[in-house]
C-alpha positions as CSV (number, residue, x, y, z in Angstrom):
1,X,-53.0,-31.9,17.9
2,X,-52.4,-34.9,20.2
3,X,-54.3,-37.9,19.0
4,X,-56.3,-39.6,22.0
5,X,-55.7,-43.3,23.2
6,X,-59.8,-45.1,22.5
7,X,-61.9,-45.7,25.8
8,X,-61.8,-49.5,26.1
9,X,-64.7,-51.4,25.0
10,X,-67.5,-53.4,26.7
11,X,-65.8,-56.3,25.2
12,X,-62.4,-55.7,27.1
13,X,-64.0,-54.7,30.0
14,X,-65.8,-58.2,30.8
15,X,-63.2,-60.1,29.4
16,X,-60.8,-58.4,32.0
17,X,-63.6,-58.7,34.9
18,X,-63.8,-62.4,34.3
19,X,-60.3,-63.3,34.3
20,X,-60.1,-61.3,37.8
21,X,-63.4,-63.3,38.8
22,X,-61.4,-66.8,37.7
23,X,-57.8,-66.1,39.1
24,X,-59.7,-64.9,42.0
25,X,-62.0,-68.5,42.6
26,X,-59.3,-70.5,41.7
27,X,-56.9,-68.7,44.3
28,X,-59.9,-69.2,47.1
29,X,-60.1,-73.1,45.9
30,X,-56.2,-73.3,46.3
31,X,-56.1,-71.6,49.9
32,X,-59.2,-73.9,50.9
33,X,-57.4,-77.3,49.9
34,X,-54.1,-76.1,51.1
35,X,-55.0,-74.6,54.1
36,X,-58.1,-75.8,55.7
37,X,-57.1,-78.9,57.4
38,X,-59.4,-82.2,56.7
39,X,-61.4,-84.2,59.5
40,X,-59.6,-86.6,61.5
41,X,-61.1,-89.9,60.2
42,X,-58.8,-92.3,62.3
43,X,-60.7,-92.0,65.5
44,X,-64.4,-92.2,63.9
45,X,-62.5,-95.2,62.2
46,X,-60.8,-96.5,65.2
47,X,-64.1,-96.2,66.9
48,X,-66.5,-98.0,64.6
49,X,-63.3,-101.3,64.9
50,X,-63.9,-100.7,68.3
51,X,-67.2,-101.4,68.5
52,X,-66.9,-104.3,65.9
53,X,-64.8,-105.9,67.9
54,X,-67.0,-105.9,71.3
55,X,-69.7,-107.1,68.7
56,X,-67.3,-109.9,67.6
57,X,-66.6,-110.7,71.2
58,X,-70.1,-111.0,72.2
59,X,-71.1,-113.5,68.9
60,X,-67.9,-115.3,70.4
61,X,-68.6,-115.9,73.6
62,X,-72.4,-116.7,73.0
63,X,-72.6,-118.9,70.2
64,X,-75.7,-118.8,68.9
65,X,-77.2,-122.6,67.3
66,X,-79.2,-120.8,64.9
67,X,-80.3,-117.0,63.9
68,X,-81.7,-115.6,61.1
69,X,-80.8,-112.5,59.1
70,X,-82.6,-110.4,56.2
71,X,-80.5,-109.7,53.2
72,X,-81.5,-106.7,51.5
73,X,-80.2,-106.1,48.0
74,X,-79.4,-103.2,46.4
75,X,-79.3,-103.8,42.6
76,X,-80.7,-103.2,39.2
77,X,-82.2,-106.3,38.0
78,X,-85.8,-107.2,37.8
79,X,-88.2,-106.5,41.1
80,X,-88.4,-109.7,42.2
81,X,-84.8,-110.4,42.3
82,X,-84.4,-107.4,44.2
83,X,-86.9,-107.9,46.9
84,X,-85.0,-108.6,50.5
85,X,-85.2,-112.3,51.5
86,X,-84.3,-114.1,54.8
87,X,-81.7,-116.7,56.0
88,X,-81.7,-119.3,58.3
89,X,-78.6,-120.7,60.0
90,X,-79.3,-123.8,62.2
91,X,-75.9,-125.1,62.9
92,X,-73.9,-124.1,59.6
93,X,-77.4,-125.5,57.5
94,X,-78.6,-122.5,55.9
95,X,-82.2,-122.3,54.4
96,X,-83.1,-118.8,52.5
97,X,-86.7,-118.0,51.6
98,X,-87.9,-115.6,49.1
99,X,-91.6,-114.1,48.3
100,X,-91.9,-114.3,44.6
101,X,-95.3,-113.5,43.4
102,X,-97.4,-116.3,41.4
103,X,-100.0,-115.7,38.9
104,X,-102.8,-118.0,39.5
105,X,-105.2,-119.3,37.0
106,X,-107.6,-117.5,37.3
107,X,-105.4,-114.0,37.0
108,X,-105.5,-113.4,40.6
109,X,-101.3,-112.8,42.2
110,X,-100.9,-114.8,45.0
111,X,-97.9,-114.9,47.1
112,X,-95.5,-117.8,47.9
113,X,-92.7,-118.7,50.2
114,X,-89.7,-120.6,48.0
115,X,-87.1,-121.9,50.5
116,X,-83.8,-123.0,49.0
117,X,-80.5,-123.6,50.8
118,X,-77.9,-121.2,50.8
């Protein structure tokens, strides 16, 4: 009598099908980052300093006395501190006004201007 080798198992089966499934991602993920070639940033990079600099150019040659700007923040700190708030430049004088909300007495909010230099 010849003695039979045992089918293989479920067991062996998936672990073999999952190492072919992981050698087999991991040999796409190599031949996309070796192979696919990346976006040229340098001229969407050399065309935004481009632009920056005709912008420059422009603030240059016009001066402007005074102009005003919103400042919008982007952090996490209470609401109020948060809110945008706008700036003044008259001739290197720089005012900035925030809305703050102000309880008055009688419960009701009311809304204020607070101007501070900058």
């Amino acid at each position: 009598m010849t003695r039979r080798k045992p089918l293989a198992g479920i067991y062996q089966l998936t672990t073999f099908l999952a190492l072919v499934l992981l050698l087999l991602i991991l040999f796409i993920s190599a031949a996309y980052f070796f192979f696919i070639p990346a976006p040229d940033k340098s001229s969407d990079d050399s065309d935004r300093l481009a632009v920056l600099a005709q912008k420059q150019a422009t603030w240059e040659a016009e001066r402007p006395a005074s102009f005003r700007y919103v400042v919008d923040r982007d952090c996490d700190c209470a609401d109020d501190v948060n809110r945008p708030y706008t700036v003044t430049d008259i001739g290197g004088d720089r005012q900035a006004e925030y809305s703050i909300t102000v309880e008055a007495a009688t419960g009701e909010q009311l809304m204020a201007d607070l101007r501070g230099g900058a």
